[in-house]
N, C-alpha and C positions, 0 to 999 in steps of 0.2 A: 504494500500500500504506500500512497504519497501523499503528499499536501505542504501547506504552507503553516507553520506557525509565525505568530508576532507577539511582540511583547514589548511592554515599555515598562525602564526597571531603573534603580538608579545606575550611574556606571560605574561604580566600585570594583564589580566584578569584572572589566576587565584589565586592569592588572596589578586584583589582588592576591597574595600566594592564597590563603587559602580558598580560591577558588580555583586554581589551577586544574584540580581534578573535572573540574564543571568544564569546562573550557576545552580542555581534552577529550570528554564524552561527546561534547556539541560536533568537534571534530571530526570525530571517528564515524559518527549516527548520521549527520546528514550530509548530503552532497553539495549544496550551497549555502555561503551562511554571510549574509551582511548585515553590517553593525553601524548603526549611525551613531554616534557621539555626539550630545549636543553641548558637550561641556558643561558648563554655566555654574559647576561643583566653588563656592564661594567660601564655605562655612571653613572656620579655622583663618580662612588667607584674610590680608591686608594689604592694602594699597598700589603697587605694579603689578603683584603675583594675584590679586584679585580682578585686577581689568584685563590679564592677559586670557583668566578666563574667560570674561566675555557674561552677560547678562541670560539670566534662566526663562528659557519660555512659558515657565510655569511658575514665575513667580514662587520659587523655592530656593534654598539655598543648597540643593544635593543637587550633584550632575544626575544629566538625565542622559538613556541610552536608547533607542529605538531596534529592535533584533529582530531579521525576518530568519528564519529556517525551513529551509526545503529539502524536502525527500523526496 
C-alpha cells in the first residue's frame, strides 16, 4: 500500500540526537520525504541570533516544521 502522510510538528526533531532513531525509520519506511523548515524557533535566542531566525507564522515562539511522507 501507499499514500501520503503530512504533519506539522515543531522542528526540534530535526536535528535533535534523541531523535535520531525517528529520522532513521522515516528513512528507511518511505521513498520520499520532504521537510519544510519554517524556522521562526525564537524562545531562549536574543537579538542577531533571534532575527536571523526570522518571524513565526504562527505567532509562537517554537520552530515550526511542515513533513510530507510518501510511500
Amino acid at each position: 500500500m501507499g499514500g501520503i502522510i503530512c504533519f506539522v510538528t515543531n522542528n526540534s526533531w530535526l536535528d535533535g540526537i534523541a531523535t535520531a532513531g525517528f529520522r532513521l525509520y522515516l528513512e528507511k519506511e518511505f521513498t520520499s520525504i520532504y521537510v519544510f523548515n519554517l524556522r521562526g524557533s525564537i524562545r531562549g535566542k536574543s537579538g542577531i541570533s533571534a532575527k536571523k531566525e526570522g518571524q513565526n507564522v504562527f505567532d509562537i515562539m517554537a520552530g515550526v516544521a511542515i513533513t510530507l511522507l510518501v510511500k
